[in-house]
VEXTOR-613925 format. One record per atom (N, C-alpha, C, O): x, y, z. Coordinates in steps of 0.2 Angstrom, whole numbers. Layout:
u,v,w
X,Y,Z
...
***
This chain:
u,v,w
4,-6,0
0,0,0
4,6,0
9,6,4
3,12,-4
6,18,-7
6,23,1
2,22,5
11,27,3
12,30,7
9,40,3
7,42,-2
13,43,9
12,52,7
18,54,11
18,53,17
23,55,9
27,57,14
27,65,10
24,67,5
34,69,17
34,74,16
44,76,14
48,74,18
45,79,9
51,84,8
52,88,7
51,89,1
57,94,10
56,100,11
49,104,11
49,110,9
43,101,15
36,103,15
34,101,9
28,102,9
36,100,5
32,97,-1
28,88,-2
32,83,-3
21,87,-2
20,81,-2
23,75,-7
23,76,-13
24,70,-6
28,66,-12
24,60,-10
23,58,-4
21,56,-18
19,51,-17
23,45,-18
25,44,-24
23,39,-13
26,34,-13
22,27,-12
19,25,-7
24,23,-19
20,18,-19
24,12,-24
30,13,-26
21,6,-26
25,1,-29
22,1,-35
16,1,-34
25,-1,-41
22,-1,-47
28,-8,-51
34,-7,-50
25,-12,-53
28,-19,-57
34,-20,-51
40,-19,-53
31,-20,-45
38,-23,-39
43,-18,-39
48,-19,-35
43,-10,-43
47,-5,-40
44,-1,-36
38,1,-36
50,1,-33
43,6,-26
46,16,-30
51,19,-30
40,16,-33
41,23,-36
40,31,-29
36,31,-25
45,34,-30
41,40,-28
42,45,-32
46,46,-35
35,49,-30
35,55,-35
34,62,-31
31,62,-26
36,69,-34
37,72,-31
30,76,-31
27,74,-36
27,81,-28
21,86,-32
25,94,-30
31,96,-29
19,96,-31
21,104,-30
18,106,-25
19,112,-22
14,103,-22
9,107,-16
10,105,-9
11,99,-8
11,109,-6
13,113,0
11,105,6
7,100,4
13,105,12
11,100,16
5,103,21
7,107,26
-1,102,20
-6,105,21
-12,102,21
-14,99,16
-16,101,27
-23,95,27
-27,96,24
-32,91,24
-29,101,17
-33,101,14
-28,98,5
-30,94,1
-23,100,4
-16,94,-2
-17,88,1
-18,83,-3
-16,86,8
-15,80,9
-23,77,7
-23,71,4
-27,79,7
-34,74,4
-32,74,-5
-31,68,-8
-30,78,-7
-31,79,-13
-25,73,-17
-25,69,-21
-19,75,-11
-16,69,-14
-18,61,-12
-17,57,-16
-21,60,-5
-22,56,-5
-29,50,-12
-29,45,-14
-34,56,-13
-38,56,-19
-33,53,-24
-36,47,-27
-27,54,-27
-24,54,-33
-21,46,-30
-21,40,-32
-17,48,-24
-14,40,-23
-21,35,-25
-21,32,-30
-25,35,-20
-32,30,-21
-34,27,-28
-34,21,-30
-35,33,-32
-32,31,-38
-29,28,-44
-30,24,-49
-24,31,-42
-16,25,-46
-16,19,-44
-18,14,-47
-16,19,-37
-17,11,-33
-22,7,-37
-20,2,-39
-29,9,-39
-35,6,-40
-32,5,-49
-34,0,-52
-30,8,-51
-29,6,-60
-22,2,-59
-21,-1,-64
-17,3,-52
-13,-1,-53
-16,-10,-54
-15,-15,-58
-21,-10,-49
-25,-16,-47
-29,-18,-55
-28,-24,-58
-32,-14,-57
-35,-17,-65
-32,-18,-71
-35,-20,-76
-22,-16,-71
-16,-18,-75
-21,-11,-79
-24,-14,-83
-23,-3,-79
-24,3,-82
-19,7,-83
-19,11,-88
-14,5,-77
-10,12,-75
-4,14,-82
-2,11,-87
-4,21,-82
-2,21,-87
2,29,-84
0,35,-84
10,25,-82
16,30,-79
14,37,-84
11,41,-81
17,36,-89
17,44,-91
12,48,-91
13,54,-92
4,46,-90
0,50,-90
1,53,-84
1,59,-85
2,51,-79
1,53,-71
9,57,-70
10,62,-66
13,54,-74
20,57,-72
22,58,-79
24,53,-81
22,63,-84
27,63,-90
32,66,-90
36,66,-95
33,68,-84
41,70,-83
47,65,-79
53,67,-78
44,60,-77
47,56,-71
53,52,-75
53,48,-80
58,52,-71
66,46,-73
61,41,-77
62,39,-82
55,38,-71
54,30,-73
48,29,-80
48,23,-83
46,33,-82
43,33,-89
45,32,-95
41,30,-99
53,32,-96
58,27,-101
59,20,-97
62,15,-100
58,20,-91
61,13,-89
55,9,-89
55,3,-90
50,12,-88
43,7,-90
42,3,-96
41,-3,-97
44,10,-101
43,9,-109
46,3,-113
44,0,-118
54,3,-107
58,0,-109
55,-8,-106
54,-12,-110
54,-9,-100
53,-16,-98
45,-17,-103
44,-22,-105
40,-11,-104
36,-16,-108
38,-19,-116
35,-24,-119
42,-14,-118
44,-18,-126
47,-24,-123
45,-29,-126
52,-25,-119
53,-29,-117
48,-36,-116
48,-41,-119
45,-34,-114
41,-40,-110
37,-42,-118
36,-47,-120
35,-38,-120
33,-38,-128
34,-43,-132
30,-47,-135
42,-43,-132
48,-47,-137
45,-53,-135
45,-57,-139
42,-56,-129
41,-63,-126
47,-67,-123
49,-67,-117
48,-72,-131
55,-76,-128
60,-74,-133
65,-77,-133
58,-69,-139
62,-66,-142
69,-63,-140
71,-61,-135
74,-64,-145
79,-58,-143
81,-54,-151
86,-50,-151
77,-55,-155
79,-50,-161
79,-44,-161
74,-41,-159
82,-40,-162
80,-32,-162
79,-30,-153
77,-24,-152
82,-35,-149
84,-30,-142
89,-28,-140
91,-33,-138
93,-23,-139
98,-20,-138
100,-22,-132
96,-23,-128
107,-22,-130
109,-22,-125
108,-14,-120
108,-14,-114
106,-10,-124
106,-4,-118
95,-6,-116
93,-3,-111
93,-8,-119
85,-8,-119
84,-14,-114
80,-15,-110
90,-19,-114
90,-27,-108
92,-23,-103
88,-23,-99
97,-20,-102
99,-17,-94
95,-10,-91
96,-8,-86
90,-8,-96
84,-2,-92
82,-7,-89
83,-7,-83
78,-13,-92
72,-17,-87
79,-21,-82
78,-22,-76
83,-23,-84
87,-28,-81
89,-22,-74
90,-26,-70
90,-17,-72
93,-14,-68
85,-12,-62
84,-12,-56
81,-11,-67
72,-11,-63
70,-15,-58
65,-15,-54
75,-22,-62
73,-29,-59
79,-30,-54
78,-33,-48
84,-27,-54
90,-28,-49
89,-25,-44
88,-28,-39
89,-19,-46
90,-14,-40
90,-14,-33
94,-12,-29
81,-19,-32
82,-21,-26
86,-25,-21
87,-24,-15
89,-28,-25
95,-33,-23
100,-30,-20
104,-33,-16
101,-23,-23
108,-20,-21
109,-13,-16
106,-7,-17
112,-13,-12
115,-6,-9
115,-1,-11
118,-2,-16
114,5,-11
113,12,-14
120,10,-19
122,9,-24
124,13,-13
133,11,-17
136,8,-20
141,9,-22
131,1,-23
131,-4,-26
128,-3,-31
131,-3,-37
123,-1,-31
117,4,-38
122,7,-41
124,4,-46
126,14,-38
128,19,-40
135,15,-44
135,17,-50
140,11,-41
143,8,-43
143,5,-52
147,7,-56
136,1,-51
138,-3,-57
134,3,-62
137,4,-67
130,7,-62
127,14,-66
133,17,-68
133,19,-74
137,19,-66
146,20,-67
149,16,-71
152,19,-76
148,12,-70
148,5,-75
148,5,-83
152,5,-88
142,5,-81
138,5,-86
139,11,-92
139,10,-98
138,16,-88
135,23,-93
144,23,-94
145,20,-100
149,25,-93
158,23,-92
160,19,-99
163,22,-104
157,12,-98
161,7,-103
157,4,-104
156,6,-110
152,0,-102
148,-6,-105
144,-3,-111
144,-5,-117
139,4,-108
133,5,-114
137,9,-118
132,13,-121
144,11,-120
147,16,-125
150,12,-129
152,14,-135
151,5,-128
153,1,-131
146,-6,-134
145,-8,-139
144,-8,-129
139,-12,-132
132,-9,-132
127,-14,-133
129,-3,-131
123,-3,-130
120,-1,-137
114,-1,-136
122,0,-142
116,0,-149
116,-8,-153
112,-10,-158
121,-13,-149
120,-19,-153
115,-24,-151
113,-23,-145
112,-27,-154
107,-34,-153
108,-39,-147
113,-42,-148
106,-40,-142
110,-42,-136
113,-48,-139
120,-47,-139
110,-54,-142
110,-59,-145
116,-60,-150
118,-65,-152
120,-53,-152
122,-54,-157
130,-54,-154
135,-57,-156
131,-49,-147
137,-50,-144
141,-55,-145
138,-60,-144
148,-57,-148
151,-63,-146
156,-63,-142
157,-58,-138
159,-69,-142
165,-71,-136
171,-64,-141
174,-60,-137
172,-65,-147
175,-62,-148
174,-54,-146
179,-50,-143
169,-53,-147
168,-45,-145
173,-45,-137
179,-43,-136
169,-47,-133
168,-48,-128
178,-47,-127
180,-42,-125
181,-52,-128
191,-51,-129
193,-45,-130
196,-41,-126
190,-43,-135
193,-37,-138
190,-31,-134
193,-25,-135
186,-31,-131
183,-26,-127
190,-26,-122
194,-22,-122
190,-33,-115
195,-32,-113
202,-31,-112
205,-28,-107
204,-34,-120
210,-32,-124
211,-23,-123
216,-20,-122
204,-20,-124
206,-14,-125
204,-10,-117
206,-4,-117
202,-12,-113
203,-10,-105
211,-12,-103
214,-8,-100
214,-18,-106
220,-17,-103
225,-14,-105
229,-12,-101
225,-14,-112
227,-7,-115
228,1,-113
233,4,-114
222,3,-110
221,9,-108
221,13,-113
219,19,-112
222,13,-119
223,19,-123
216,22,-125
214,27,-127
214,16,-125
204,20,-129
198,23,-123
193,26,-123
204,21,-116
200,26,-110
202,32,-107
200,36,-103
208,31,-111
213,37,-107
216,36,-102
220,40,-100
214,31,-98
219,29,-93
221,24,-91
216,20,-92
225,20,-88
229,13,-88
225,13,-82
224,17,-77
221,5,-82
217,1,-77
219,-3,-74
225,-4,-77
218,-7,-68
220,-13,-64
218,-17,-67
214,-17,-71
221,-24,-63
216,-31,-67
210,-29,-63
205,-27,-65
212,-29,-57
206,-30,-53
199,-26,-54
194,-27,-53
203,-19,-57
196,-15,-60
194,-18,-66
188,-18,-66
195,-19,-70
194,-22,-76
190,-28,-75
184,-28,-76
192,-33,-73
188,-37,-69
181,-33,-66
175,-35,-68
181,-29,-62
175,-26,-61
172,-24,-64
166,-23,-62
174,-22,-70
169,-18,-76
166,-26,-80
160,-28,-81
170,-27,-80
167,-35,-85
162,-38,-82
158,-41,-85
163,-38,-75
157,-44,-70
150,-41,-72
146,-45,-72
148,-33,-73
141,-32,-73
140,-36,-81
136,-40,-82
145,-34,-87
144,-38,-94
141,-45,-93
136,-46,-96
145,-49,-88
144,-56,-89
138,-60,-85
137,-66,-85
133,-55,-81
129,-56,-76
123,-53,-81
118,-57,-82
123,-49,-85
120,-47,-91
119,-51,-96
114,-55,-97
124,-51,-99
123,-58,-105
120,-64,-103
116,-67,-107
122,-67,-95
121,-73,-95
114,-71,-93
111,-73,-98
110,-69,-90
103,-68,-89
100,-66,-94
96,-69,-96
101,-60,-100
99,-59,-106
97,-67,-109
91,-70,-108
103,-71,-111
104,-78,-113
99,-83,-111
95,-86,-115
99,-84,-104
93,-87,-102
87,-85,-102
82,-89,-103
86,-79,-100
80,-78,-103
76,-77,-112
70,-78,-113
80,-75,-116
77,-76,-124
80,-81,-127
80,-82,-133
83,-88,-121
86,-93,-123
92,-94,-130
91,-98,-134
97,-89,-130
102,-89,-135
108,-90,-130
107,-91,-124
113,-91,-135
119,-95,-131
122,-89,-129
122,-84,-132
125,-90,-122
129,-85,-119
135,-85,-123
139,-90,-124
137,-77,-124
144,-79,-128
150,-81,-121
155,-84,-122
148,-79,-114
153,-79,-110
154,-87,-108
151,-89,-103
158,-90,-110
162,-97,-111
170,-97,-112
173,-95,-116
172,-99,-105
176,-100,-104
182,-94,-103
188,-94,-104
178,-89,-102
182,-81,-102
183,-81,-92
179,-78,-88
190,-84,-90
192,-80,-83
195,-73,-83
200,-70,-86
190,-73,-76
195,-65,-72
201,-64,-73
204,-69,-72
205,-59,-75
213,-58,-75
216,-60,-68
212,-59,-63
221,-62,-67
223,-63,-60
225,-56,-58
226,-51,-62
223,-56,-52
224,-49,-49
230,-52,-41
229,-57,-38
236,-47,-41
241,-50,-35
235,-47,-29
230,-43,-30
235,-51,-23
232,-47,-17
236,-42,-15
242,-42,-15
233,-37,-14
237,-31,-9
239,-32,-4
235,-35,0
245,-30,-2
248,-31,6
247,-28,9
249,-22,8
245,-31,15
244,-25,22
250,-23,25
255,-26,25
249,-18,26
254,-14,31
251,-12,39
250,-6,41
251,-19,43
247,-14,49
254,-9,53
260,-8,51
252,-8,56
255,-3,63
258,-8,68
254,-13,70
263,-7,71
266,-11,77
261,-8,82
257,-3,81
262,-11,89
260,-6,93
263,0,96
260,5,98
268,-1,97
274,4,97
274,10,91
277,15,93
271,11,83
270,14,79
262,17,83
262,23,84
258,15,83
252,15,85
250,18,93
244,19,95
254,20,97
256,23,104
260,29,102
259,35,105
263,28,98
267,35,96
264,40,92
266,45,92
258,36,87
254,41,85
248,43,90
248,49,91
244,40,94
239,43,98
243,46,101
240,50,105
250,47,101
250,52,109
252,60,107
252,65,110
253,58,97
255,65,95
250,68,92
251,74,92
242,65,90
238,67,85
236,73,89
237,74,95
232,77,86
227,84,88
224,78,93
223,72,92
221,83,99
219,79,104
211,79,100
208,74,102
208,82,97
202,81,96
201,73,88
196,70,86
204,73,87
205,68,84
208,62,85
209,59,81
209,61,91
215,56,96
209,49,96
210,44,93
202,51,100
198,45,101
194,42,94
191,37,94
195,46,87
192,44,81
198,39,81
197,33,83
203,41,80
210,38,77
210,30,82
210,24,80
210,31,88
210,26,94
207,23,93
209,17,93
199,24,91
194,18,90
194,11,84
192,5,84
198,16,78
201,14,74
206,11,73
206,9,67
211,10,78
215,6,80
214,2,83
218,-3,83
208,1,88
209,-5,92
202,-7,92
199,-10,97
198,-7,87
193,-11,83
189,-13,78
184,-16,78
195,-10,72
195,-14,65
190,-10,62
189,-10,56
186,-7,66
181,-4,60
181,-1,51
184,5,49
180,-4,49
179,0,41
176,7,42
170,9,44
182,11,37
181,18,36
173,19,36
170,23,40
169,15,32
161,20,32
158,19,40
154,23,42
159,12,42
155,10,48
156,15,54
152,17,58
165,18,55
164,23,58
162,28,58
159,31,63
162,32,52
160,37,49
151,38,49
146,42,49
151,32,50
143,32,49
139,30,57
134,32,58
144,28,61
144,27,67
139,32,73
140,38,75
133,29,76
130,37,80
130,32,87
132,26,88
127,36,91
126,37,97
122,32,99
121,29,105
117,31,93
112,27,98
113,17,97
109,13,99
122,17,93
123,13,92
129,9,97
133,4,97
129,14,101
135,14,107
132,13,114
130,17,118
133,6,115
130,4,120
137,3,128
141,0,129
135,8,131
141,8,136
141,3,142
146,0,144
134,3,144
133,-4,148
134,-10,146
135,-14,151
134,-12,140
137,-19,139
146,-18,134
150,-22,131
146,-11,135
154,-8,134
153,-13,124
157,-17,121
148,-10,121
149,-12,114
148,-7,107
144,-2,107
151,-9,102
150,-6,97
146,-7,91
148,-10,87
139,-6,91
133,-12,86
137,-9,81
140,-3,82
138,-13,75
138,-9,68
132,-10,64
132,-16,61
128,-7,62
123,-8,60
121,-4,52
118,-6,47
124,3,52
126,7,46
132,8,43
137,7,47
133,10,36
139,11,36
138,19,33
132,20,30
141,24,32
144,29,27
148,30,21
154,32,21
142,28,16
146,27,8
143,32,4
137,33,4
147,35,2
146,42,-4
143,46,-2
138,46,-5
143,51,4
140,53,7
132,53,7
127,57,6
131,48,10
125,43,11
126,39,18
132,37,19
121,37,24
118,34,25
115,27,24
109,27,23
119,21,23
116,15,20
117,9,25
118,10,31
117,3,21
115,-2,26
123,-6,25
126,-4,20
126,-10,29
132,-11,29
134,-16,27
131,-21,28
141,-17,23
144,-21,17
141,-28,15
138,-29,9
142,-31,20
136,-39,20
135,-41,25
137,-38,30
131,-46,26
128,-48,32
132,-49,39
130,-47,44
137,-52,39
142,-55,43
144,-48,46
147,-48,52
143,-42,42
146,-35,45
141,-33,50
145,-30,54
135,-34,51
132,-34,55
135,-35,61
138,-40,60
135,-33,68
140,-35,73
139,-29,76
136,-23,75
142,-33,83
143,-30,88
151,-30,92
153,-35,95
155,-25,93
161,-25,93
162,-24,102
159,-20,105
168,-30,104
167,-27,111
174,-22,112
180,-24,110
172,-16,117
177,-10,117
180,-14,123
178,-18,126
189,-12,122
194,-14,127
191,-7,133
187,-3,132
196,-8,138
197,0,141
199,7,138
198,12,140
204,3,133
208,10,132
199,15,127
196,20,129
198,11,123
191,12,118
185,16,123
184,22,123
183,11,127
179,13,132
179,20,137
175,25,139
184,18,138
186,27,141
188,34,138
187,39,140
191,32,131
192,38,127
183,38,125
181,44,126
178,35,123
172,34,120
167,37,126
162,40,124
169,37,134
167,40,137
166,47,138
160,50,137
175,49,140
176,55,139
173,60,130
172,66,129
172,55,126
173,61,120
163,60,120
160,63,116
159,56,124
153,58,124
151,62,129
146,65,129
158,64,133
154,69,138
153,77,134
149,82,135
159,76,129
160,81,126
156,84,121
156,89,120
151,78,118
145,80,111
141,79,117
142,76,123
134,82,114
127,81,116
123,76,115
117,76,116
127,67,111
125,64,113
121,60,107
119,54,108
119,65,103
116,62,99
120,64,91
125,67,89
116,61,87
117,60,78
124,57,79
125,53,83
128,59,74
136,55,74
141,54,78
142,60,81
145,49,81
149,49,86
153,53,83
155,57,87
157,54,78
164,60,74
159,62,69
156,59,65
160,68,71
154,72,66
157,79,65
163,79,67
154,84,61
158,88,59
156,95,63
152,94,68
159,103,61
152,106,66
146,106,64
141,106,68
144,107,56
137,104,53
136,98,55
132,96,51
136,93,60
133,89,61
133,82,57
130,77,59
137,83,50
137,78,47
145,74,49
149,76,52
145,65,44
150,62,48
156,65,44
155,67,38
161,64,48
168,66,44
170,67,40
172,61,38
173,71,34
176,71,26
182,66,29
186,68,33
183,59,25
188,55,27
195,58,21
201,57,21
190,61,14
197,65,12
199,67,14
205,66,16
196,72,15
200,78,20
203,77,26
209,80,27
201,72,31
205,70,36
209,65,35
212,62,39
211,64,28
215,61,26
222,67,27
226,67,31
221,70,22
226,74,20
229,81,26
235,84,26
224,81,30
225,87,34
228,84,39
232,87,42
226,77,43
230,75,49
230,70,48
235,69,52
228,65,46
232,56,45
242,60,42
246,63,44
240,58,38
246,60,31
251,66,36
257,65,38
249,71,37
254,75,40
257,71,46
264,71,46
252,68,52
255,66,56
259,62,56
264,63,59
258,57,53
264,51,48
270,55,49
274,56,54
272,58,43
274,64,42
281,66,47
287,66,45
279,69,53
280,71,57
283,66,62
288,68,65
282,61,63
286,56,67
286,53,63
286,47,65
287,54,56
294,50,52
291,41,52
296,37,51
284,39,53
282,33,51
280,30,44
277,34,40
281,26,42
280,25,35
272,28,33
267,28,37
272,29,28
265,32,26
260,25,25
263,20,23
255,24,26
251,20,26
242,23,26
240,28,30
238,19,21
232,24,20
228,20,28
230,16,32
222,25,28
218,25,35
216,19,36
215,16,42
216,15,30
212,7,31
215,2,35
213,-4,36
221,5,36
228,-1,39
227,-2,44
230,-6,48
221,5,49
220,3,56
216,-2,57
216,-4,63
212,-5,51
208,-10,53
213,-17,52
212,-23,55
218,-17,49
224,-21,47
226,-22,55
227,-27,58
228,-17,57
232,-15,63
228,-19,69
231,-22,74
221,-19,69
217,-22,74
219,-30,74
219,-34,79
219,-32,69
217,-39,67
224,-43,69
224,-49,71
231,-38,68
236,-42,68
238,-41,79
241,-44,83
232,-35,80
237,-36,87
231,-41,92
231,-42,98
226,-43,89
224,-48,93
225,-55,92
224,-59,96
229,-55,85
232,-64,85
238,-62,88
241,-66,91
241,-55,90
249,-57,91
246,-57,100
251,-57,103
242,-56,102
241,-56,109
238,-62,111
239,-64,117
234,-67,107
233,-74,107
226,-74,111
223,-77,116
223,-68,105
215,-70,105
213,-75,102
217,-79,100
206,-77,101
204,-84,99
202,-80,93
198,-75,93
203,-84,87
203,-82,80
196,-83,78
194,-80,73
193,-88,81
184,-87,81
181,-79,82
177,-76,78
182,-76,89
183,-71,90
185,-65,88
183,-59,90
191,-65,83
195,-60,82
188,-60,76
185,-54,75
186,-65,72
183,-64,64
177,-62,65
174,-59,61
173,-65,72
166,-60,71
167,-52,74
162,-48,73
173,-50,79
175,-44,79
173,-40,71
168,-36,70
178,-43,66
180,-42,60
173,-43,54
173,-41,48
168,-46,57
164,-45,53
165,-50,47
161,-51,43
170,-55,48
171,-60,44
166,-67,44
162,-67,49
167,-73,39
159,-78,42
163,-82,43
161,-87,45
167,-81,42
176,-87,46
181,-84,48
182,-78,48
187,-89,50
193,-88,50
197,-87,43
203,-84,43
196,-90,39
200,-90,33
205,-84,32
211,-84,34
202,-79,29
204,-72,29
210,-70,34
215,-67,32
209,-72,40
214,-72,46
219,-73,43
223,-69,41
221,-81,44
226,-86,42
228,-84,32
234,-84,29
222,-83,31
227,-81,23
231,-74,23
237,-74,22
225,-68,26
231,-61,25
235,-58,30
239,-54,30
232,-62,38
238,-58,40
242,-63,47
243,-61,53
243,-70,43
246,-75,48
254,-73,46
257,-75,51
259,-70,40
265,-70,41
266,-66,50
271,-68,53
261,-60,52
264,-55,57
263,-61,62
267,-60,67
260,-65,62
260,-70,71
261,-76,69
257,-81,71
269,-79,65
270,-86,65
269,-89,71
265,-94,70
272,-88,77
272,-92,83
265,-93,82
262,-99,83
262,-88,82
256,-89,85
250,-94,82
246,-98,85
250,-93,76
246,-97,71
249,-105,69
246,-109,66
259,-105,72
261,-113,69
260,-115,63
257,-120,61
263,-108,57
264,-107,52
270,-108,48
271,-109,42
277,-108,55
281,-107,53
287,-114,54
293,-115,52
282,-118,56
285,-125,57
290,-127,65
292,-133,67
289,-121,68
294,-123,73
292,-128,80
295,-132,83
284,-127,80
280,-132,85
284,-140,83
287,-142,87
282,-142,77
287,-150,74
293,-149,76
295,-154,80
298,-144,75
302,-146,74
306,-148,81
310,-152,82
301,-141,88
300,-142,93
302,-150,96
307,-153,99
295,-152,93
295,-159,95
299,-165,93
300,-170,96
302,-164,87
305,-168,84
313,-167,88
317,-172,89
314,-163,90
321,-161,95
319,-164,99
321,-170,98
315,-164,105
312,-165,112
315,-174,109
319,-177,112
310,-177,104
310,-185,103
317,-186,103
319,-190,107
320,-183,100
329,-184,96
331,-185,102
334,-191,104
331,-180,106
332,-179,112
333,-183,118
337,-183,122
327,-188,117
326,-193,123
328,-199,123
329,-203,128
329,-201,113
334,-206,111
338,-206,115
343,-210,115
***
């Protein structure tokens, strides 16, 4: 059922049309006698939505989704056809049909994508008609760089291609023509290396930073939080009586959203040091909206805090430079090298196992993980020995 909300004082109506949830903006003021009038119009739409009447451009002919309708009804049109559909005309309806599936910054991501590389190169061909070969020479020319202007990663290239091949194989299957995508793998990409902080590097920066940024940087250091979780981080997710940190949002593109995957979902518990800077810096806000917030009220420019005191402070005590995200690196290596339980450390971390643990950061805790062979070799002395 269609809602009324209100923005900026203006009424807007919200409601679901073929499984998307539209909203439309009006022009009239938020007021008890608009609000009948819009409600009249909702009742409406709703009622011809019910009798398959509705007819988008008539009620909205200015609206974003008025090409996007047009496009999923020719679509739906073609049947089990695929002659004469384009690949830009399958991803209007294919992206109508996705959307809900994905995170704002995940929309936003592959629409990037998309509008970028995919539909400037494939979007006036027949989908059906794409081949493997296309499909090569498309990559050939991502790794190249020269027809984008700029030299790519595997692993971005790889990312451009994954919305292509999620596309074709679902086009494929549904107008039943053969996928060209057979036997095309991912480029190898090297894993990046972490660089956490000793604890010794990590003591010597809290003690030098601006003291107003000492407890963000602190938090960050002693529990793994990703950049947006922090950032996005408020007060009423700060439970001081069970001494915990819910993660429940994150801050991606300066957006409020929901956070990376499910396993991110978590509840982090604060050491002392955490808990008592998380004290003192609540005595200091009023308490509510973001726990680092700006004086507008909003969460942190993490460029900006990049560049004006991460980086300087580095800088200044002569530490290797290392980007913001290594304090989550940094968290992870000092609870294996203290001989926490790696169960523990990964739902800290937000992880659905240990794996990730032992693959990226068991070089920093050989002893600890018996990685490096010396437990055996231990034993095999002690045996030798007793001969």
């Amino acid at each position: 059922m269609g809602s009324i909300n209100v923005r900026y004082n203006k009424l807007q109506l919200d409601f679901r049309f073929k499984g998307i949830r539209c909203r439309e903006m009006t022009t009239l003021e938020n007021t008890s006698a608009n609000r009948k009038r819009v409600a009249a119009v909702l009742k409406r739409i709703e009622a011809e939505i019910q009798l398959n009447q509705f007819e988008y451009a008539r009620h909205f002919p200015n609206s974003k989704f008025v090409e996007k309708f047009a496009a999923y009804d020719r679509l739906t049109a073609q049947g089990g056809k695929s002659d004469s559909i384009t690949l830009e005309e399958f991803v209007e309806q294919w992206l109508i049909e996705k959307k809900a599936e994905w995170r704002p910054s995940q929309l936003r991501t592959i629409e990037d994508i998309l509008n970028l590389y995919i539909l400037p190169r494939f979007g006036d061909k027949e989908i059906s008609s794409i081949t493997k070969s296309d499909i090569m020479k498309f990559r050939a020319d991502l790794v190249d760089g020269q027809a984008f202007a700029k030299e790519l990663s595997a692993s971005r290239i790889n990312q451009i291609l994954s919305p292509l091949r999620v596309i074709l194989n679902d086009a494929a299957e549904r107008y039943e023509f053969s996928s060209p995508w057979k036997s095309i793998k991912p480029l190898p990409v090297n894993r990046k290396p972490v660089h956490p902080f000793t604890l010794e590097e990590v003591l010597k920066f809290l003690d030098f930073v601006r003291q107003d940024f000492r407890c963000y940087f602190l938090v960050r250091f002693f529990t793994g939080l990703r950049t947006g979780e922090i950032d996005g981080l408020q007060w009423e997710n700060v439970d001081f009586e069970r001494r915990q940190i819910l993660v429940r949002q994150s801050w991606v593109r300066n957006k409020l959203g929901p956070v990376k995957t499910k396993t991110s979902l978590r509840e982090i518990d604060m050491n002392d040091l955490v808990y008592e800077s998380m004290v003192q810096h609540f005595k200091l806000s009023d308490g509510r909206g973001f726990v680092f917030q700006t004086s507008g009220g909003k969460p942190m420019n993490n460029k900006n805090m990049s560049y004006r005191v991460w980086y300087p402070t580095l800088d200044i005590l002569k530490i290797p430079r290392r980007n913001p995200y290594q304090t989550r690196h940094t968290a992870a290596t000092l609870w294996l090298a203290s001989g926490e339980s790696p169960e523990w450390i990964a739902k800290q971390m937000g992880h659905a196992n240990t794996n990730m643990l032992f693959t990226v950061y068991s070089r920093y805790v050989p002893n600890l993980t018996r990685r490096d062979g010396s437990a055996f070799e231990a034993f095999l002395n002690q045996k030798l020995k007793g001969e």
